[in-house]
NUTORMI-675211 format. One line per field, with one value per residue (C-alpha): residue in one letter; x, y, z; residue number from 1. Coordinates in pm, 1 decimal, decimal comma. Each point is the difference from the previous one (the first is absolute). Layout:
resn c(A ...)
px c(X ...)
py c(Y ...)
pz c(Z ...)
resi c(NUM ...)
***
This chain:
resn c(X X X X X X X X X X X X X X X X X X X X X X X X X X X X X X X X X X X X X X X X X X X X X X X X X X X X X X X X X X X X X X X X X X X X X X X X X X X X X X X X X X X X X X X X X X X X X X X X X X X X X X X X X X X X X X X X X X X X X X X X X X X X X X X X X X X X X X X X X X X X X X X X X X X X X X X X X X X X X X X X X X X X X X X X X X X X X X X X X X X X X X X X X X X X X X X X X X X X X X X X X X X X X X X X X X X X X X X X X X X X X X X X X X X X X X X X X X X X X X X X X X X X X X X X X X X X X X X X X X X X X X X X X X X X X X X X X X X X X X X X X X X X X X X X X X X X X X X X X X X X X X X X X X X X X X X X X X X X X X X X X X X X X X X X X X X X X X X X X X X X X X X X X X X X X)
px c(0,0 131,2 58,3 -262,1 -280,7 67,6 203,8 184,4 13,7 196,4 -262,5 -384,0 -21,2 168,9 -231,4 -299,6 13,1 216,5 -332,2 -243,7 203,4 -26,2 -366,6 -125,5 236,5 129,6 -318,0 91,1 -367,7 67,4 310,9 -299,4 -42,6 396,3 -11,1 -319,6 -58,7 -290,1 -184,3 80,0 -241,9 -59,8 -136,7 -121,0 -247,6 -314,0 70,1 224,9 94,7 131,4 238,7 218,8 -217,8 -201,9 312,8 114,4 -337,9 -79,9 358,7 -48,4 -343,8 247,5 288,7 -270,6 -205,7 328,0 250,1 269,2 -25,4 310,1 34,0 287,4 132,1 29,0 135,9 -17,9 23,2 91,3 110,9 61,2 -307,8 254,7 231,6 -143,3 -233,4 -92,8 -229,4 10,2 -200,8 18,3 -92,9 -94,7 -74,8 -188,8 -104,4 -98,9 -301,2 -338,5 20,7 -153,5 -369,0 25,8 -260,6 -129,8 -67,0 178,3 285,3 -14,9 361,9 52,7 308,2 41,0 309,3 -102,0 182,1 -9,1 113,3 74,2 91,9 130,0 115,0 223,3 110,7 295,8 -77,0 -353,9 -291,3 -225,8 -203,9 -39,2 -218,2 15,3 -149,7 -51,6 -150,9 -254,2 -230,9 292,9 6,1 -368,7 -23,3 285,9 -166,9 -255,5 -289,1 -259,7 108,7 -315,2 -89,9 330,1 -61,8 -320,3 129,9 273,9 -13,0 64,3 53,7 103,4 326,3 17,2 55,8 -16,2 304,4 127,7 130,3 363,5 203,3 285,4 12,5 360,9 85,5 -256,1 -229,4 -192,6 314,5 184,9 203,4 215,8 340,2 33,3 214,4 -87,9 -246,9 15,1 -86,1 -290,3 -60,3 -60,8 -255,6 -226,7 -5,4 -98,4 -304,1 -111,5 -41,5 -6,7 -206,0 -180,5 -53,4 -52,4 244,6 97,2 203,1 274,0 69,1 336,2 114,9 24,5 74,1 241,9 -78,5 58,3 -190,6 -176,8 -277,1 -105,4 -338,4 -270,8 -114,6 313,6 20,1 274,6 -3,5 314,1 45,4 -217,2 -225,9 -89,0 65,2 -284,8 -211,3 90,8 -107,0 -348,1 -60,7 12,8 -195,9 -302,1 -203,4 129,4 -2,2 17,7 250,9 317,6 318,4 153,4 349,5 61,7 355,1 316,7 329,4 299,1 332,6 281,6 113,1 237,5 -87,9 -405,3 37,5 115,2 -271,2 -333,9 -292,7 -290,2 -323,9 -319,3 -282,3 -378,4 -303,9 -290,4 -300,5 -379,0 -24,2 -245,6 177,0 49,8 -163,1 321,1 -89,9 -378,5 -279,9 95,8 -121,2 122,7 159,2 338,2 309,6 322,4 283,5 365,5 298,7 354,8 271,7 358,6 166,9 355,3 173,7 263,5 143,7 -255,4 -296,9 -229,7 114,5 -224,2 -323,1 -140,9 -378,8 -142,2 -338,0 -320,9 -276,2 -215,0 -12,5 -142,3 -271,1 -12,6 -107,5 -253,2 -180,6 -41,0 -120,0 -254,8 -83,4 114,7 -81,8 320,3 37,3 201,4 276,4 34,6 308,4 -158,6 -357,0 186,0 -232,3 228,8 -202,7 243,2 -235,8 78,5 135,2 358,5 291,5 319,0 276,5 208,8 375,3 272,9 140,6)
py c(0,0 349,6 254,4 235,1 -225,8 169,2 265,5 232,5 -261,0 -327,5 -229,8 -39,1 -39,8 345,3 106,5 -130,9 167,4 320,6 108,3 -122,7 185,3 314,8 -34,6 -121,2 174,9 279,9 46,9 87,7 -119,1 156,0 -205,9 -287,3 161,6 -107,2 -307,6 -124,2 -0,8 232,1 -316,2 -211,8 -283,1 -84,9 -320,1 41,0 -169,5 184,5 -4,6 178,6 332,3 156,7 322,7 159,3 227,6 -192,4 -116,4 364,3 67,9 -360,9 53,0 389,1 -119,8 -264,1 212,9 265,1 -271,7 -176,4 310,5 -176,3 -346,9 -175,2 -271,7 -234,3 -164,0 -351,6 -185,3 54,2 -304,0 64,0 -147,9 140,0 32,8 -16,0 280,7 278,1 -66,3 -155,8 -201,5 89,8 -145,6 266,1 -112,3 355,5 -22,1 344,8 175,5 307,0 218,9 90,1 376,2 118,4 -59,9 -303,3 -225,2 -126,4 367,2 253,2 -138,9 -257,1 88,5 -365,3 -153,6 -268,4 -256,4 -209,5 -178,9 40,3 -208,3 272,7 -199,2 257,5 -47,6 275,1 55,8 287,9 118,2 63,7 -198,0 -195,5 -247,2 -62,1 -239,6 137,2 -151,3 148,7 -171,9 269,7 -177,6 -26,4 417,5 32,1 -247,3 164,7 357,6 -88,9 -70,0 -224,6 -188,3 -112,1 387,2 96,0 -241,0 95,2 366,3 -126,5 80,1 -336,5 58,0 -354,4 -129,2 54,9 -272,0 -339,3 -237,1 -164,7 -397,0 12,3 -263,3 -51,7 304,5 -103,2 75,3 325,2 203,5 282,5 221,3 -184,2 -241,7 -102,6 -154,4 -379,5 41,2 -126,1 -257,1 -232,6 220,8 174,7 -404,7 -54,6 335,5 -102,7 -407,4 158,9 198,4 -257,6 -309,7 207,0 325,9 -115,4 -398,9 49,9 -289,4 203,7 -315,5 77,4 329,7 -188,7 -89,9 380,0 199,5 -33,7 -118,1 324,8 215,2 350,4 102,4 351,6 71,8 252,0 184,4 34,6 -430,7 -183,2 -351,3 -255,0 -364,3 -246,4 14,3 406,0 6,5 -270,6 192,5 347,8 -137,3 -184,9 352,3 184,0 -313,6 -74,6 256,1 -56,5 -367,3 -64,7 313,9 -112,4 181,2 160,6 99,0 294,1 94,9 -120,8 162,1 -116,7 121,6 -120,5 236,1 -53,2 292,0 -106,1 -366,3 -153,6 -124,6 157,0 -11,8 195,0 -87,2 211,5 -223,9 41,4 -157,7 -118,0 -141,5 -2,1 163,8 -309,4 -174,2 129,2 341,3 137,8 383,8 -9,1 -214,0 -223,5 129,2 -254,3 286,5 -18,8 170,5 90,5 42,3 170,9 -98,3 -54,2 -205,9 -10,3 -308,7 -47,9 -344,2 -147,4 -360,9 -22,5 54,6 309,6 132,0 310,3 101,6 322,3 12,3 355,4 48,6 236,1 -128,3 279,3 -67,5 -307,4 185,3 300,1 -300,3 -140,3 281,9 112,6 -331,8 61,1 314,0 187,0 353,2 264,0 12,5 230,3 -181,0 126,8 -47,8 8,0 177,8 269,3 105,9 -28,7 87,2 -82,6 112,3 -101,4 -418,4 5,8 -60,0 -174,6 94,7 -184,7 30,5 -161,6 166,8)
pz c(0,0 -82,4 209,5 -179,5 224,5 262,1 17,9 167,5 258,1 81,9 -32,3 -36,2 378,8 76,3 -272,1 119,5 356,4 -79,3 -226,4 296,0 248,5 -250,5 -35,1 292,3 299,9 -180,8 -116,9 -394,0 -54,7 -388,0 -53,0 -80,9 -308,2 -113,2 189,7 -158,9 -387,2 -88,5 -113,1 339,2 77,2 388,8 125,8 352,3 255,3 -155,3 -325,6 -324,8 -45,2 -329,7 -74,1 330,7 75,1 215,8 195,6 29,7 198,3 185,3 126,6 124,7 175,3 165,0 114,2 86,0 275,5 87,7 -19,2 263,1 -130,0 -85,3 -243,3 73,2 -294,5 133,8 -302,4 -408,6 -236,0 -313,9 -326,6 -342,5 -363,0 -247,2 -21,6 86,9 252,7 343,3 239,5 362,8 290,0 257,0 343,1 252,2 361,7 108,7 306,4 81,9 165,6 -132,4 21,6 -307,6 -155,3 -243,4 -210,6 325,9 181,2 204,3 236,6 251,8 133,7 30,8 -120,6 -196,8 -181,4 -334,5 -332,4 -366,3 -275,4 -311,3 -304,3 -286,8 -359,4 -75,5 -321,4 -60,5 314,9 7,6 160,1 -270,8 188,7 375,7 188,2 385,0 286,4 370,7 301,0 43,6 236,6 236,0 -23,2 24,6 302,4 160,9 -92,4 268,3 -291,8 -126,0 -304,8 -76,8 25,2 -255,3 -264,8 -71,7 -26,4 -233,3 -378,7 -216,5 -386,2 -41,9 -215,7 -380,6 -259,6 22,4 126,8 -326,9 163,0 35,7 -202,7 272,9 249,0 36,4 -353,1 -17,3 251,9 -27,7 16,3 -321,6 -23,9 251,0 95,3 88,0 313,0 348,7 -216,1 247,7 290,3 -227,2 -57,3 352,5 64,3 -312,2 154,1 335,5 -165,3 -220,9 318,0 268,1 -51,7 -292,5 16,2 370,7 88,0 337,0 114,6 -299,5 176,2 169,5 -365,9 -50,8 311,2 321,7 326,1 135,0 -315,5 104,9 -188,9 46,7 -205,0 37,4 318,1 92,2 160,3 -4,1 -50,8 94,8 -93,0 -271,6 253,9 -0,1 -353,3 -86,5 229,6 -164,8 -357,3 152,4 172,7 -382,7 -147,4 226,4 -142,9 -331,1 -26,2 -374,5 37,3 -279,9 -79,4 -279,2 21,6 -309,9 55,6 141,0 155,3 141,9 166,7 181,1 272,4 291,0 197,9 -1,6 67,3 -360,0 -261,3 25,7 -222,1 -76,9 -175,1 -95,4 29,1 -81,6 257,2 -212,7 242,2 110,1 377,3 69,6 326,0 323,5 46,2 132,5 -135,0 39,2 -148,2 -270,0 -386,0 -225,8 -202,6 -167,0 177,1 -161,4 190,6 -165,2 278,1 -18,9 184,5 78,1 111,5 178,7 -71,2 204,3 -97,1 -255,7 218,7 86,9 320,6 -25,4 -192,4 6,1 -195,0 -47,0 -95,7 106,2 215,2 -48,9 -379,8 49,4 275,9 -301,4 -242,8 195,2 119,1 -357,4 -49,7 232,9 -79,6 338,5 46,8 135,3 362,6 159,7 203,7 348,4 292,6 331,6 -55,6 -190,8 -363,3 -301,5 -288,5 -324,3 -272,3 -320,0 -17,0 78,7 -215,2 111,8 -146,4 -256,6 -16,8 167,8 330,2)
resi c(1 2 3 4 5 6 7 8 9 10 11 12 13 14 15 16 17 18 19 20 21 22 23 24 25 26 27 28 29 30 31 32 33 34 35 36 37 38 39 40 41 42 43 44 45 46 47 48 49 50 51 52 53 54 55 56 57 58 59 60 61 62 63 64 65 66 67 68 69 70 71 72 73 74 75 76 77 78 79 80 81 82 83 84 85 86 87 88 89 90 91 92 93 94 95 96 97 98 99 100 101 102 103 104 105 106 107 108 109 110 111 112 113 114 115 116 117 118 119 120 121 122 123 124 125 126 127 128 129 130 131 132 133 134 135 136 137 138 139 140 141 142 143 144 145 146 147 148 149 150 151 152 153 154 155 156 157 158 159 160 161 162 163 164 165 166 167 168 169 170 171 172 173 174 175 176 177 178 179 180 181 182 183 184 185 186 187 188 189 190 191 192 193 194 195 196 197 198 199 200 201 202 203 204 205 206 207 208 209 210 211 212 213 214 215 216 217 218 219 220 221 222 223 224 225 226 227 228 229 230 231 232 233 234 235 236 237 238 239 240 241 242 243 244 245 246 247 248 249 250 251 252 253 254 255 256 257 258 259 260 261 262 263 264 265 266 267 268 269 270 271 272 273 274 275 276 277 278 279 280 281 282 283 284 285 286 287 288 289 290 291 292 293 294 295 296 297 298 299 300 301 302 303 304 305 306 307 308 309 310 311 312 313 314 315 316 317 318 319 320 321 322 323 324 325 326 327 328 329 330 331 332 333 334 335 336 337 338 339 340 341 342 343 344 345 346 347 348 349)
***
């Protein structure tokens, strides 16, 4: 890969969080507008965005509610597209204090810590495609609100196109065509989807992951051992239980200083919300879910998953299905009347 990727800095991972840092702390909410191409596409939890503008604004409402949050880069996989371009899997840990009015109302002045999984295709040094996932339920929960409440507040325009099948996501993703190396480790995360998450054979788990695996998923839980990771993974499926898998993209580095070969996968949820009625009464309606994962291997086994994806877009999903009316949310008898339905904002940071 040539330098023109990602330039002026040493690598895609100095490039990937020197432009977050610039936008997000230093608060060079206009610098979007180089970062991004003009013609950007966004995946997020509610749906796809077109053009930078609406990153330029979804990020100012964000810095605006959230104006001391930091997000700590936590790790950034990455592997060239060709020449002149790149795939990174940029894991974030936030916190920070709700001082500011958001999409859920004016300030709660509670604090709060949460992940995202940002996967970005640069190209020449400017953003063309992202698919970005944040934990929001673990914010809105921590917030002090009703998620139930939020969701049906939430504005959902839904994903654009339809998913053309995938020959051999090893060979080419959504993001281009990729590299072959680490196969065998890539190997090993598509195996543990297929038998494990989507053939349900939760026993396997020990063919895939250490005895001493952590599994940190939504809501902020960490899970340790087979044990917590089967129950993780029957937590997400109960209410989804003909819920299967698609993984659209793959990533892979090698890197001392975070632990050696990790992987990263953006993966697509296709089910029915017709088990357990774990976010209200059961509709039978369909539920699509975008997430993404990184994985840490150590002597060929996983040693540490962490699975980002947004509760509250499943809740947004169903109460549309149901046809929910707006409710204000509330923290401790306090009115909060939002107004119009809220919208969460879409880049990375």
């Amino acid at each position: 890969m040539d330098k023109i990727a990602y330039e002026p800095y040493r690598d895609p991972e100095e490039f990937i969080v020197e432009w977050t840092d610039r936008i997000w702390v230093r608060r060079g909410i206009g610098l979007i507008r180089e970062n991004y191409a003009s013609d950007a596409i966004v995946h997020g939890a509610y749906g796809t965005s077109k053009g930078v503008e609406p990153v330029v604004r979804s990020t100012l409402m964000k810095i605006a509610a959230f104006p001391g949050r930091v997000g700590q880069a936590e790790d950034v996989v990455w592997e060239a597209r060709g020449d002149d371009a790149f795939l990174s899997s940029h894991r974030v840990f936030s916190s920070g204090t709700h001082t500011g009015w958001s999409a859920y109302g004016p300030p709660t002045h509670r604090s709060f810590s949460s992940r995202t999984i940002a996967n970005c295709l640069y190209r020449r040094g400017e953003m063309e495609e992202e698919w970005v996932v944040r934990d929001e339920y673990a914010v809105v929960r921590q917030l002090g609100l009703d998620p139930f409440a939020v969701a049906r507040t939430l504005a959902f325009s839904g994903w654009d196109g339809v998913r053309a099948p995938l020959a051999d996501v090893l060979a080419e993703g959504d993001s281009g065509a990729r590299p072959g190396h680490h196969r065998a480790e890539c190997e090993h995360v598509l195996a543990l989807v297929d038998a494990v998450w989507n053939r349900r054979m939760l026993h396997e788990v020990t063919e895939f992951v250490a005895r001493d695996v952590t599994c940190h998923i939504s809501r902020e839980r960490t899970l340790t051992r087979p044990d917590g990771y089967q129950l993780g993974l029957l937590d997400l499926l109960a209410p989804l239980p003909d819920a299967r898998f698609e993984v659209r993209d793959v990533v892979a580095h090698d890197s001392p200083a975070h632990g050696g070969v990790r992987v990263g996968v953006v993966w697509w949820l296709e089910g029915t919300y017709s088990g357990t009625p774990a976010y209200g009464a059961v509709t039978d309606s369909p539920v699509t879910l975008l997430g993404s994962s990184q994985f840490l291997f150590r002597e060929g086994r996983i040693v540490r998953e962490w699975r980002v994806y947004d509760e509250l877009s499943i809740l947004a999903q169903i109460a549309r299905a149901r046809g929910d009316e707006p409710s204000a949310p509330s923290v401790a008898g306090e009115e909060h009347p939002l107004g119009e339905p809220g919208e969460l904002p879409a880049g990375r940071g």
